[in-house]
MOPAC internal coordinates of N, CA, C and O (Angstrom, degrees):
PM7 1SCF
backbone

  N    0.0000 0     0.00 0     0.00 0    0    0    0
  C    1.4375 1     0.00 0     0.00 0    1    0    0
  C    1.5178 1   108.93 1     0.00 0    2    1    0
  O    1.2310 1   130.04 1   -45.13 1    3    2    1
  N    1.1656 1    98.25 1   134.87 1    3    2    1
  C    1.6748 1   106.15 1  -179.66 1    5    3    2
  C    1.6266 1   111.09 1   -63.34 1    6    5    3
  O    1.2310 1   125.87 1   -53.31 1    7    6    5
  N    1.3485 1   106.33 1   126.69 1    7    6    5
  C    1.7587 1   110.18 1  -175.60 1    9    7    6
  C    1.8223 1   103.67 1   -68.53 1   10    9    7
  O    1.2310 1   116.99 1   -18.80 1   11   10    9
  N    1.4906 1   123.33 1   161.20 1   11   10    9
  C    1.2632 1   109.77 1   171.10 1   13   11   10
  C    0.7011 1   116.78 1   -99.32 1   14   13   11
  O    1.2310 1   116.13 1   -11.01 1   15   14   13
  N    1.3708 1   124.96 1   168.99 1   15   14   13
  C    1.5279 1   131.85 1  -146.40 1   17   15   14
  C    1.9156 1   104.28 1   -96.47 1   18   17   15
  O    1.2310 1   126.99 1   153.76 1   19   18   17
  N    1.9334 1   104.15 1   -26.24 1   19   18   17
  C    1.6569 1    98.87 1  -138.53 1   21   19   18
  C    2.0358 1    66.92 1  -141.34 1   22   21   19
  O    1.2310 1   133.26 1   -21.44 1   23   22   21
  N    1.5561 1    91.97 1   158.56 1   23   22   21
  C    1.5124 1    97.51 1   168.27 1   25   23   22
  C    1.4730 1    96.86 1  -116.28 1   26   25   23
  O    1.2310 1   135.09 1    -2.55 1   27   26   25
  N    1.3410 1    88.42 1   177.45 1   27   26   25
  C    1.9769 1    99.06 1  -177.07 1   29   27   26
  C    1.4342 1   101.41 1   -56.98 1   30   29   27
  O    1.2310 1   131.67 1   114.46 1   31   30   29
  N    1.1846 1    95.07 1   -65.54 1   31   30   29
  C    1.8765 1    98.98 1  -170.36 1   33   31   30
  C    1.8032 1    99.42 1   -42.60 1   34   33   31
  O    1.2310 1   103.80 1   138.31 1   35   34   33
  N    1.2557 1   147.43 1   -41.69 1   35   34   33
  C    1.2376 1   151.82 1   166.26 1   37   35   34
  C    1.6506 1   102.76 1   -34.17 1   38   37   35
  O    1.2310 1   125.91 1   101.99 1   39   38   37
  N    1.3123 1   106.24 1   -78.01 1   39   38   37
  C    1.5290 1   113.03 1  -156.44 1   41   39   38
  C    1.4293 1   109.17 1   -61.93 1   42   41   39
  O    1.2310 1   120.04 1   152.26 1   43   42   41
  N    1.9116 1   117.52 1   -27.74 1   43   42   41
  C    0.9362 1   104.85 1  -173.23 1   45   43   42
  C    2.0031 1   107.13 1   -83.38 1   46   45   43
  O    1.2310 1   125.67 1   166.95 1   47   46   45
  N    1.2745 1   106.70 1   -13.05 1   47   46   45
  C    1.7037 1    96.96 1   172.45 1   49   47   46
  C    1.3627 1   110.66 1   -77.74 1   50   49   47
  O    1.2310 1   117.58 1   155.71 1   51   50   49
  N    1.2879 1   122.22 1   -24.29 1   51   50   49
  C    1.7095 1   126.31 1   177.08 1   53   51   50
  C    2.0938 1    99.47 1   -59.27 1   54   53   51
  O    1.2310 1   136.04 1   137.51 1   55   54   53
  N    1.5227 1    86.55 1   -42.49 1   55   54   53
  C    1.6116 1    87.20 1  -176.48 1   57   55   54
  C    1.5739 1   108.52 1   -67.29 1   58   57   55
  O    1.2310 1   118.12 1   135.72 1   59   58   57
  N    1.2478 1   121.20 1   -44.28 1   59   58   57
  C    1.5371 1   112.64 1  -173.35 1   61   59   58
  C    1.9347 1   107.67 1   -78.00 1   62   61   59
  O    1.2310 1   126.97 1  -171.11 1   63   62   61
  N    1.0406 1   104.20 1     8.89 1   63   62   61
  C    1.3018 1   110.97 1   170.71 1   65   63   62
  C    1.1563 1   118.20 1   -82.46 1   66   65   63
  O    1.2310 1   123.54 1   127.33 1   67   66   65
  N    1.2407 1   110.81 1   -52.67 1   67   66   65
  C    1.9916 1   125.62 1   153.12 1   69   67   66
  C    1.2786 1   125.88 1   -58.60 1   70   69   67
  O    1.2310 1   119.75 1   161.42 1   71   70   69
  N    1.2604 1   118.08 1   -18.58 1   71   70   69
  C    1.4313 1   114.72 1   173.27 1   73   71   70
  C    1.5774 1   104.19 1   -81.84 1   74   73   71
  O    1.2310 1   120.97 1   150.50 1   75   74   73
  N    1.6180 1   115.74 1   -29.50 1   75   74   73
  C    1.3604 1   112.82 1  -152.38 1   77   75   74
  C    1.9921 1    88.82 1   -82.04 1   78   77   75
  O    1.2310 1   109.86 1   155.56 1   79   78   77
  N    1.0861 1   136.63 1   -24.44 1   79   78   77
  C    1.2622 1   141.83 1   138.44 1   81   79   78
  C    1.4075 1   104.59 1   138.09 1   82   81   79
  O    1.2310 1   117.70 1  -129.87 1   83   82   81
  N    1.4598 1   121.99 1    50.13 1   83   82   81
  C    1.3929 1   154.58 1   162.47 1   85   83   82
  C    1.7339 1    94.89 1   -54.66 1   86   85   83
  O    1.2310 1   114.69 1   -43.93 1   87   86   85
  N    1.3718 1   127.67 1   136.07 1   87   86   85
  C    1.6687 1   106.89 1  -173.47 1   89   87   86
  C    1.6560 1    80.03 1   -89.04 1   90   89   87
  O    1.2310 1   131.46 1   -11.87 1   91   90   89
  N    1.6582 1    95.49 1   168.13 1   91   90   89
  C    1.4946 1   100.94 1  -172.92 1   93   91   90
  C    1.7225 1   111.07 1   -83.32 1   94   93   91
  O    1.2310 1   121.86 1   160.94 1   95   94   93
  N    1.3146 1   114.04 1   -19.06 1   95   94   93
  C    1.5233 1   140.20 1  -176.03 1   97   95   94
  C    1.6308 1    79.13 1   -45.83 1   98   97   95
  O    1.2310 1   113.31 1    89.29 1   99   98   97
  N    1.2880 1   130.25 1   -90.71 1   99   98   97
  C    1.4189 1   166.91 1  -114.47 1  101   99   98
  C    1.4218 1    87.01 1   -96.36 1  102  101   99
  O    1.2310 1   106.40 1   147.80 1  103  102  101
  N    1.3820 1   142.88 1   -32.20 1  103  102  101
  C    1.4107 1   136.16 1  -172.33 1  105  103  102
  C    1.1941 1   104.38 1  -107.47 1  106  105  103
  O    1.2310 1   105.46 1   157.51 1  107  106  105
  N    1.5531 1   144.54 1   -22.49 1  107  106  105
  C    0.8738 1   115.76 1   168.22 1  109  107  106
  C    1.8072 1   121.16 1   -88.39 1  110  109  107
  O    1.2310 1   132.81 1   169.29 1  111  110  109
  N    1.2935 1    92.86 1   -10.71 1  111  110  109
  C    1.6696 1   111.36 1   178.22 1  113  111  110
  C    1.8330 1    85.95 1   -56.34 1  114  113  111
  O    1.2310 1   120.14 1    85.52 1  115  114  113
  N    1.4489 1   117.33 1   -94.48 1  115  114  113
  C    1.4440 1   130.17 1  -174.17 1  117  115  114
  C    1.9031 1   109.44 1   -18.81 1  118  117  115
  O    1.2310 1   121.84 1   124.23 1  119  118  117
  N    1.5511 1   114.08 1   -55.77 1  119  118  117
  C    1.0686 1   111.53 1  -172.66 1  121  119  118
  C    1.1279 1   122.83 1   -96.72 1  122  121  119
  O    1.2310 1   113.32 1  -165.55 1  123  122  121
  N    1.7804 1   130.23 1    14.45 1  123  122  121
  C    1.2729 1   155.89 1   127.33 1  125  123  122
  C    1.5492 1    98.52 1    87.20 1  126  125  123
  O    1.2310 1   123.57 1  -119.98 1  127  126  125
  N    1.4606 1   110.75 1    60.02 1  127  126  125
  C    1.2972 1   124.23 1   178.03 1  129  127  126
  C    1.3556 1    96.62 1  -126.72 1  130  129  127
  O    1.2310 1   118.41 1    -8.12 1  131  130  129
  N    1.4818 1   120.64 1   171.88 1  131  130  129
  C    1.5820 1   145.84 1  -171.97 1  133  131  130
  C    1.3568 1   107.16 1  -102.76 1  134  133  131
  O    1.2310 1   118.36 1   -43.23 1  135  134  133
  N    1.4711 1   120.74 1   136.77 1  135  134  133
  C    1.7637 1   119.12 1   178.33 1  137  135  134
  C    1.2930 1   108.36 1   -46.32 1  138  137  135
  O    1.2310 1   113.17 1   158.56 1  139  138  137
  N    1.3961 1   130.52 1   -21.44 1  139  138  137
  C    1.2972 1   122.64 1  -152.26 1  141  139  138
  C    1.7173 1   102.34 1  -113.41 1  142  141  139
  O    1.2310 1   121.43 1   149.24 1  143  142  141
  N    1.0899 1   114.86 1   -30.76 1  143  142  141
  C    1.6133 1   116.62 1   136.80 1  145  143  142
  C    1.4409 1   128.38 1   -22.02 1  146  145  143
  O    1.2310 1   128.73 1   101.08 1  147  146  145
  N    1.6009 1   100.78 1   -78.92 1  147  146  145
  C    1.3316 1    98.09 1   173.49 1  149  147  146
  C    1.4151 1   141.49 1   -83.90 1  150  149  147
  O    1.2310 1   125.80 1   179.73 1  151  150  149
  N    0.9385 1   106.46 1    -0.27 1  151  150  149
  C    1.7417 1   132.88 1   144.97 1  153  151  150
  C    1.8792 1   129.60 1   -61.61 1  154  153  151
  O    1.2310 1   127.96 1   140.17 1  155  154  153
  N    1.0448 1   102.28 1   -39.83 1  155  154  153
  C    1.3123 1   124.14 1   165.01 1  157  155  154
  C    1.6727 1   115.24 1   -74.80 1  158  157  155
  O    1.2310 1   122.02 1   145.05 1  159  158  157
  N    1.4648 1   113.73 1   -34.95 1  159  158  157
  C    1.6447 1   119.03 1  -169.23 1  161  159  158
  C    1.7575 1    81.82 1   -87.52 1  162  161  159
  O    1.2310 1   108.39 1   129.03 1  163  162  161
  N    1.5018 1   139.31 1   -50.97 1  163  162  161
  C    1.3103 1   132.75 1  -166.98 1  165  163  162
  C    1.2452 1   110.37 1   -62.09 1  166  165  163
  O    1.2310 1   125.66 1   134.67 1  167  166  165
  N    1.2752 1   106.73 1   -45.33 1  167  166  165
  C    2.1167 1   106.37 1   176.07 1  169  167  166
  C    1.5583 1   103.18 1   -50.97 1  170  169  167
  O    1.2310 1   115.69 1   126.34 1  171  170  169
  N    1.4603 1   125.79 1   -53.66 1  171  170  169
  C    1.3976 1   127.94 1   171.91 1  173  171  170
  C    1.2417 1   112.69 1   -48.32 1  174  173  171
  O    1.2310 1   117.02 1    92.06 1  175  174  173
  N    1.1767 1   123.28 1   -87.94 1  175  174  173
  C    1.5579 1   136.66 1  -158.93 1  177  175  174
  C    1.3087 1   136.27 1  -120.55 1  178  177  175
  O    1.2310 1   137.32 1  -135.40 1  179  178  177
  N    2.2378 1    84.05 1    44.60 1  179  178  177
  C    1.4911 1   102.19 1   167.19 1  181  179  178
  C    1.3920 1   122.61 1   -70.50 1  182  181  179
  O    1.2310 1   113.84 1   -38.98 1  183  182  181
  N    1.0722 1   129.26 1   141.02 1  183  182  181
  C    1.3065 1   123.54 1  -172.12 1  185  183  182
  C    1.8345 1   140.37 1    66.53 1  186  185  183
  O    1.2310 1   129.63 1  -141.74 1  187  186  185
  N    1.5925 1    99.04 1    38.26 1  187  186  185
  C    1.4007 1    98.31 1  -161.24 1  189  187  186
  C    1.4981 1   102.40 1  -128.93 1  190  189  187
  O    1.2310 1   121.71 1   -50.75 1  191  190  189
  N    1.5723 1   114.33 1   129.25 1  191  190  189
  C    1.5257 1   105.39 1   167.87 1  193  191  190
  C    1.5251 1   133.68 1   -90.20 1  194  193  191
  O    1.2310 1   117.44 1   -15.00 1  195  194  193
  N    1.2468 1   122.48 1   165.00 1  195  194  193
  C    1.2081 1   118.43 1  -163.39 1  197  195  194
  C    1.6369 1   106.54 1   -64.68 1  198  197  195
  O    1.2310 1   107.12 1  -168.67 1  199  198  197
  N    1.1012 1   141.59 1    11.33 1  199  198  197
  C    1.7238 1   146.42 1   172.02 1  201  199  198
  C    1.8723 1    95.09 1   -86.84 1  202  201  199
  O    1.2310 1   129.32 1   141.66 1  203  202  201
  N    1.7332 1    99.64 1   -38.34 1  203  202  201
  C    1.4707 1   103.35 1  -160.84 1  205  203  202
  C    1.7202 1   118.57 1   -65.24 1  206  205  203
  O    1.2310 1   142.73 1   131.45 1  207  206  205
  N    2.0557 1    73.47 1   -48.55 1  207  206  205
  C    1.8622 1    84.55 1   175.02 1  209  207  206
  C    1.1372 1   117.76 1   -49.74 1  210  209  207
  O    1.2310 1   110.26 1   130.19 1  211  210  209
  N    1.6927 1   135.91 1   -49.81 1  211  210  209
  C    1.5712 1   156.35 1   176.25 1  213  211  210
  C    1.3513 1    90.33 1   -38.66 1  214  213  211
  O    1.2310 1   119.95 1   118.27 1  215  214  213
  N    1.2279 1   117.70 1   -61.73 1  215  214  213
  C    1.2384 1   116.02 1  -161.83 1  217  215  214
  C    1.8451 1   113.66 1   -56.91 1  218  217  215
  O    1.2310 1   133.03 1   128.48 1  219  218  217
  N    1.4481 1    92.43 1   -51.52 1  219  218  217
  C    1.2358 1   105.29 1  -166.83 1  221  219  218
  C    2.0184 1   105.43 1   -58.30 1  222  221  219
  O    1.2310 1   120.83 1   139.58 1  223  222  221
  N    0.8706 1   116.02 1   -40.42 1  223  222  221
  C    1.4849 1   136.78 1   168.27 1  225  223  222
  C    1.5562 1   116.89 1   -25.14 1  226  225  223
  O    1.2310 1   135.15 1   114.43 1  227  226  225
  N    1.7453 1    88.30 1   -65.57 1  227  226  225
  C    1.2453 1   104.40 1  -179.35 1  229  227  226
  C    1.3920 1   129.96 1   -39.03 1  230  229  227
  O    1.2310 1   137.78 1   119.62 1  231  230  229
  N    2.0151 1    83.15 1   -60.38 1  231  230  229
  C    1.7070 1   110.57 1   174.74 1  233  231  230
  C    1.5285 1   127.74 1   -34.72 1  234  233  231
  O    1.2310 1   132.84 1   129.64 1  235  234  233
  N    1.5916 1    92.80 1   -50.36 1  235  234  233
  C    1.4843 1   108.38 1  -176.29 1  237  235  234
  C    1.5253 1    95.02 1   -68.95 1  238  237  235
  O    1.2310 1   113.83 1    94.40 1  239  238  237
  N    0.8827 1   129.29 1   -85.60 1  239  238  237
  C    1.6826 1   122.38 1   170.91 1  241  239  238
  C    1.0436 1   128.57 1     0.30 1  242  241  239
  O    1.2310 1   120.32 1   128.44 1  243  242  241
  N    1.3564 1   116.99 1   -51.56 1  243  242  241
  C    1.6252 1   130.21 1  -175.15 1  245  243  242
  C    1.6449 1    80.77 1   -72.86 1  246  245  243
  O    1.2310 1   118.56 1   104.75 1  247  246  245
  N    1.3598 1   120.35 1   -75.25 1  247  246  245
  C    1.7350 1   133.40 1  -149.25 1  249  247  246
  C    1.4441 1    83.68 1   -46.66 1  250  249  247
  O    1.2310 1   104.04 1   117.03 1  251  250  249
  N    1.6416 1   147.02 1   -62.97 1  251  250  249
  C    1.2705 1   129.21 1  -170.85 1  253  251  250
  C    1.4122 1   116.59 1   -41.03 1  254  253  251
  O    1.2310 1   119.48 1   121.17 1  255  254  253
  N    1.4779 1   118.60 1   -58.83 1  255  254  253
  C    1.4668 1   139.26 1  -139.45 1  257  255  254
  C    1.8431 1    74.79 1   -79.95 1  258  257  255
  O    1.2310 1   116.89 1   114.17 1  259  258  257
  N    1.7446 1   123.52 1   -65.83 1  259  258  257
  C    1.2114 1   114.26 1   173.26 1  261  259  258
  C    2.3778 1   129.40 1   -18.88 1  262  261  259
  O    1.2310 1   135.62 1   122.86 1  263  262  261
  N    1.6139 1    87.38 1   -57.14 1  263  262  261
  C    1.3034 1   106.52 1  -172.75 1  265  263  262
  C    1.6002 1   112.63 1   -58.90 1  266  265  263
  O    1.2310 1   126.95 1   127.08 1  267  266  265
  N    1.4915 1   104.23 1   -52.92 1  267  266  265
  C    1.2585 1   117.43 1   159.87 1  269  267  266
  C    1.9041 1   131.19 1   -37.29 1  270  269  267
  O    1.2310 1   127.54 1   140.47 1  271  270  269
  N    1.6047 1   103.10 1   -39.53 1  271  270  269
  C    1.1495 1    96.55 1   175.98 1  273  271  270
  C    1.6482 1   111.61 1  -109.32 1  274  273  271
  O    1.2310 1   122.36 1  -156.93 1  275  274  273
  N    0.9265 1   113.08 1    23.07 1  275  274  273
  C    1.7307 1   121.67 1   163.85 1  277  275  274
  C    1.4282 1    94.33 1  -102.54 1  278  277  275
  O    1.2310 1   104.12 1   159.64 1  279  278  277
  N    1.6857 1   146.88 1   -20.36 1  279  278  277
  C    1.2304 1   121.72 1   173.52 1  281  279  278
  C    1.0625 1   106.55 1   -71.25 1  282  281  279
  O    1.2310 1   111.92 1   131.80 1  283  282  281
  N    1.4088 1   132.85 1   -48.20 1  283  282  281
  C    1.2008 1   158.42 1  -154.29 1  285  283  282
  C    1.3605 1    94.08 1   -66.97 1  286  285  283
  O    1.2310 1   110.38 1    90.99 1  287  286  285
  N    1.1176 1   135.68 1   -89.01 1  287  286  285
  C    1.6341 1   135.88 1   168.44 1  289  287  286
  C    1.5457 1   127.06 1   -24.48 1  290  289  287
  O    1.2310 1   130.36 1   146.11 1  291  290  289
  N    1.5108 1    97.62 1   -33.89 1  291  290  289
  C    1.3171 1   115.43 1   179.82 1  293  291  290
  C    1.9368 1   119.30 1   -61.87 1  294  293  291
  O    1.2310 1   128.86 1   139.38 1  295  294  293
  N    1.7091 1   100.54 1   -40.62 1  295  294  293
  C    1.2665 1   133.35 1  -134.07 1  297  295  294
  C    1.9186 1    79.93 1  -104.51 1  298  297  295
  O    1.2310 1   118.35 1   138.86 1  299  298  297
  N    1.6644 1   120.74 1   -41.14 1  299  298  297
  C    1.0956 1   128.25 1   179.50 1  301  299  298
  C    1.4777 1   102.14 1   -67.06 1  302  301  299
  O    1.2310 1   119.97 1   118.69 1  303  302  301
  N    1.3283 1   117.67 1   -61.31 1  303  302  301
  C    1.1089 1   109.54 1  -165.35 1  305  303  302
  C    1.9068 1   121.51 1   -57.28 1  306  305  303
  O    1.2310 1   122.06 1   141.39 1  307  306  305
  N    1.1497 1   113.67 1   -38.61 1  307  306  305
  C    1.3465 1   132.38 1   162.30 1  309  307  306
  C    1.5039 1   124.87 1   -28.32 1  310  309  307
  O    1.2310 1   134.68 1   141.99 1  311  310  309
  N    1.4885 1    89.21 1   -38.01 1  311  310  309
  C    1.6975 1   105.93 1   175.88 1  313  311  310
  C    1.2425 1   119.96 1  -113.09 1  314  313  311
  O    1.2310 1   128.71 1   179.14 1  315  314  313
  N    1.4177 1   100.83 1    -0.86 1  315  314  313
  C    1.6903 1    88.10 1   165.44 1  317  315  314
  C    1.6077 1   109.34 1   -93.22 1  318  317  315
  O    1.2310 1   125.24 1   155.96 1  319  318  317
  N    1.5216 1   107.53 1   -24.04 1  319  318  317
  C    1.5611 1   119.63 1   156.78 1  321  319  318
  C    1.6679 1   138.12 1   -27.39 1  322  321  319
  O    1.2310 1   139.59 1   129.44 1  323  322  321
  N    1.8972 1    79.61 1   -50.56 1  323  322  321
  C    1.4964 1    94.56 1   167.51 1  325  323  322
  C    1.5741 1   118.02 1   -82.74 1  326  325  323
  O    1.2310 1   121.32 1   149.70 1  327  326  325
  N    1.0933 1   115.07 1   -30.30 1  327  326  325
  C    1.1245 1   111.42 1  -162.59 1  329  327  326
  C    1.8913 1   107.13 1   -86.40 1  330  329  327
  O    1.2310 1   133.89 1   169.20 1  331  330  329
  N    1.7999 1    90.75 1   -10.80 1  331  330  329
  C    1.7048 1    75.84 1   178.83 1  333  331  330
  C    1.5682 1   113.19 1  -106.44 1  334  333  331
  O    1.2310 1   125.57 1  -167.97 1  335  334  333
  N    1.4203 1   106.90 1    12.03 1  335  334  333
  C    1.6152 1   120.87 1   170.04 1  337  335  334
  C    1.4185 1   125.09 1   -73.29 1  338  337  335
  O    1.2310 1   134.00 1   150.27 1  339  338  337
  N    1.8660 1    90.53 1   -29.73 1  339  338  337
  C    1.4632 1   101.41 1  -175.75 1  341  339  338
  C    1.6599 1   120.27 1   -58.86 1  342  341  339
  O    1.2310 1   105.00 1     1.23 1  343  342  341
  N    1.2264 1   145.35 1  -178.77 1  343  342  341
  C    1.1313 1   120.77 1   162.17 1  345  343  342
  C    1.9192 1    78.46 1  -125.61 1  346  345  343
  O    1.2310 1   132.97 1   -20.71 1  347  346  345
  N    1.7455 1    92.54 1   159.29 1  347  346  345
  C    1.5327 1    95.54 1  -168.48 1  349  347  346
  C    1.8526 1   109.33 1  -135.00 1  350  349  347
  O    1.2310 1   128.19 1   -46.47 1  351  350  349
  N    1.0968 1   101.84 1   133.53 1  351  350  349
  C    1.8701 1   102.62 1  -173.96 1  353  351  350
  C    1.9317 1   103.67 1   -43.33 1  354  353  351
  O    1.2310 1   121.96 1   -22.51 1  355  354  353
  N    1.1842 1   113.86 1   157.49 1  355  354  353
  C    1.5697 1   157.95 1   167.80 1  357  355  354
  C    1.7657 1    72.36 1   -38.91 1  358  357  355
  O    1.2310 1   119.88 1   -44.77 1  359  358  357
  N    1.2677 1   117.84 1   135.23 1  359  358  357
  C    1.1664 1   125.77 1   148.12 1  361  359  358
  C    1.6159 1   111.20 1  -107.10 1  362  361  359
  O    1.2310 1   120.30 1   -48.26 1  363  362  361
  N    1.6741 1   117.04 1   131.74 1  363  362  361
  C    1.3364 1   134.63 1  -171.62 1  365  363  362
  C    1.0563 1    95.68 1  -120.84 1  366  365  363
  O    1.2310 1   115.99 1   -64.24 1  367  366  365
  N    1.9724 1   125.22 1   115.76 1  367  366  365
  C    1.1081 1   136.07 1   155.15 1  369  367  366
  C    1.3527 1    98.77 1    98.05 1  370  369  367
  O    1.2310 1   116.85 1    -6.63 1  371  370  369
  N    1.5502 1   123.60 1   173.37 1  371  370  369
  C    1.5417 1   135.85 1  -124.65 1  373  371  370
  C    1.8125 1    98.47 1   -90.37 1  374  373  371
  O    1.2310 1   107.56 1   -59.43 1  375  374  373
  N    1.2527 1   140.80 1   120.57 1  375  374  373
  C    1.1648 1   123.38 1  -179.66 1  377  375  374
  C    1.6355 1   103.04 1   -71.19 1  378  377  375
  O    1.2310 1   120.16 1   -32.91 1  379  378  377
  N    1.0376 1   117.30 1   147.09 1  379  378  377
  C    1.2889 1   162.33 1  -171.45 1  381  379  378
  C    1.8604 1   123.42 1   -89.03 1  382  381  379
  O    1.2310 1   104.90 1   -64.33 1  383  382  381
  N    1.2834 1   145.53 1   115.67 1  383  382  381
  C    1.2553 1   151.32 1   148.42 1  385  383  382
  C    1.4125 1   137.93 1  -108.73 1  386  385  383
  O    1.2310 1   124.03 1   -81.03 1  387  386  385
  N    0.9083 1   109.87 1    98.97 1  387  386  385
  C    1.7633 1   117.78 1   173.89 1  389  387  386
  C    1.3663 1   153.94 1   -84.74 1  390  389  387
  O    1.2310 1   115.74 1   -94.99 1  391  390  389
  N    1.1136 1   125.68 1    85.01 1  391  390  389
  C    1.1948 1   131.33 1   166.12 1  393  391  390
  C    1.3405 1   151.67 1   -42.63 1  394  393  391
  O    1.2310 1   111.80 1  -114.06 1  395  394  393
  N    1.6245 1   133.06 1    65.94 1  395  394  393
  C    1.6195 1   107.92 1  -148.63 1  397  395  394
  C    1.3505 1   102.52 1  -131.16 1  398  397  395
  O    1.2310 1   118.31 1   -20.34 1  399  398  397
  N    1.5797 1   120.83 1   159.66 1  399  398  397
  C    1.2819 1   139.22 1  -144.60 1  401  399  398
  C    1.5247 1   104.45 1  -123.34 1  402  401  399
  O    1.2310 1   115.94 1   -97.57 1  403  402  401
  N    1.5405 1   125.32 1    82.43 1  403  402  401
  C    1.7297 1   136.54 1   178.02 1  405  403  402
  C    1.6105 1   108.88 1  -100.13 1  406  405  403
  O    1.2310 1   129.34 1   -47.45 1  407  406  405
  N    1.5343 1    99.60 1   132.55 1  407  406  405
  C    1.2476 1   109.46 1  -165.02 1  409  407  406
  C    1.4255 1   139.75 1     7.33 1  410  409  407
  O    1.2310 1   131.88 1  -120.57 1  411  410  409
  N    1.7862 1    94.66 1    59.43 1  411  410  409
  C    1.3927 1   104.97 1   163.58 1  413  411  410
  C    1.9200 1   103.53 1   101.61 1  414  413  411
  O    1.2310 1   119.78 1   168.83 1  415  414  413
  N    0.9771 1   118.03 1   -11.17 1  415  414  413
  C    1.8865 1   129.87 1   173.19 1  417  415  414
  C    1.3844 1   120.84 1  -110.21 1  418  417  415
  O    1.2310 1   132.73 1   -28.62 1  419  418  417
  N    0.8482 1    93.00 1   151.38 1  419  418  417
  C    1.6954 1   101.30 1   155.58 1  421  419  418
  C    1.3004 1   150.62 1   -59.27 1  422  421  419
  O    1.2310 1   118.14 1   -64.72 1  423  422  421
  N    1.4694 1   121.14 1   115.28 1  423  422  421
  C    2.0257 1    91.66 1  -145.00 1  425  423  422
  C    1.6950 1    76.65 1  -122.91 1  426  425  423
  O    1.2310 1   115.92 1   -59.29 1  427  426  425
  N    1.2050 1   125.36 1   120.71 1  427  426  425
  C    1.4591 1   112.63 1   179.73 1  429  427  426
  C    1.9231 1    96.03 1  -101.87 1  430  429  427
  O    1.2310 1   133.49 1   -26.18 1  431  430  429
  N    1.6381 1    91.54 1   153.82 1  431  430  429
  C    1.3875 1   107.09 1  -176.81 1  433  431  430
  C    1.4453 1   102.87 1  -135.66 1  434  433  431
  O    1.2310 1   120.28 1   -20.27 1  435  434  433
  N    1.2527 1   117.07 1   159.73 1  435  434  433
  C    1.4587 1   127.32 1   174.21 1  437  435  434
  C    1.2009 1   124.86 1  -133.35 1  438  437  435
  O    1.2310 1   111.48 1   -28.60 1  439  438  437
  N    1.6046 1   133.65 1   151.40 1  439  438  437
  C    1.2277 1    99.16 1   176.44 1  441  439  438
  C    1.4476 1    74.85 1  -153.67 1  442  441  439
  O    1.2310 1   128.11 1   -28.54 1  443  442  441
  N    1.6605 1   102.00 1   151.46 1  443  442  441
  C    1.4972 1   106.81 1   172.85 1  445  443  442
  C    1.6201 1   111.42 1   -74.72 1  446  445  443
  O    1.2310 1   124.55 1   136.00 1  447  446  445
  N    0.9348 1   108.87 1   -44.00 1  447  446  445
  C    1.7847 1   132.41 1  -166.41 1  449  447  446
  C    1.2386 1   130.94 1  -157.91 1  450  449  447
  O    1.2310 1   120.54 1    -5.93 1  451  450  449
  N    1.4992 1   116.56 1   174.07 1  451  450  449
  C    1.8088 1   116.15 1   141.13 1  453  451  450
  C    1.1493 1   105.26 1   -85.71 1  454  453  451
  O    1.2310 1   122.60 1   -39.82 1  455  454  453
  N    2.3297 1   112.63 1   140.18 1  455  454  453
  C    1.1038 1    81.22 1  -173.78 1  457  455  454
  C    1.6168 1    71.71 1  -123.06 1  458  457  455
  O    1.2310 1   124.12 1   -22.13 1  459  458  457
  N    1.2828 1   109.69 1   157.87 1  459  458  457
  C    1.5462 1   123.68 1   172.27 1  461  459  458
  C    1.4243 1   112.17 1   -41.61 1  462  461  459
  O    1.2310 1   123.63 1   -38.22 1  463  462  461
  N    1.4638 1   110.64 1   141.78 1  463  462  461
  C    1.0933 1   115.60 1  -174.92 1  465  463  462
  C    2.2200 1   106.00 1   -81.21 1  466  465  463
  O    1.2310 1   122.89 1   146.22 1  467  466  465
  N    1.1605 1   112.06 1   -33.78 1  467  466  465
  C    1.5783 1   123.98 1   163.49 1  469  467  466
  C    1.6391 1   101.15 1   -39.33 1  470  469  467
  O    1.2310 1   115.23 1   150.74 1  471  470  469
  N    0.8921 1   126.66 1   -29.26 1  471  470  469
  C    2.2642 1   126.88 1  -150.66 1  473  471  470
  C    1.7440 1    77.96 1  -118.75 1  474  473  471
  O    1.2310 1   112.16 1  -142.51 1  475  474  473
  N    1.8650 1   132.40 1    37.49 1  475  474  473
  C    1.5862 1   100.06 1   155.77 1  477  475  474
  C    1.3611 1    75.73 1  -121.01 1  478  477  475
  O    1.2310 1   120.10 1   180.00 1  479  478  477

């Protein structure tokens, strides 16, 4: 993905540059952007101060980190779905949990049970 070129705090001083009545010809020439660039950044982040942009930053940040953990929850729940649809053999003898340690991490394991060798 192409890195960006300009940060918020950027676009929005390019913008108060045009408000202050800089012609836009002449500002986007200097700051070596396309009319349609800076037309596109004003529909966005007309009217915003630098507390707003921060702010706005944040939001998106949170809304990722948010989005991220509704897949995640999403993706859990799905499988505990499946797994409680299944129907599962008679467990014989003490269920069982495992913990084990591969090159240097944490390798988690689970196990419902022993399950009789008669129930494959």
């Amino acid at each position: 993905m192409k890195k960006k070129r300009f940060s918020i705090e950027q676009i929005v001083a390019v913008l108060k540059q045009a408000e202050l009545g800089m012609p836009v010809a002449d500002l986007i020439r200097q700051v070596g952007i396309s009319e349609q660039t800076f037309y596109r950044w004003k529909k966005q982040y007309a009217g915003m101060q630098s507390d707003q942009v921060r702010e706005l930053k944040q939001l998106q940040e949170e809304n990722g980190r948010l989005k991220k953990l509704v897949a995640d929850l999403s993706l859990d729940r799905a499988i505990l779905q499946d797994v409680a649809s299944k129907k599962w053999p008679m467990v014989t003898g003490a269920s069982t949990c495992f913990s084990s340690v591969k090159a240097g991490s944490w390798v988690k394991t689970r196990c419902i049970g022993f399950i009789a060798k008669s129930s494959y």
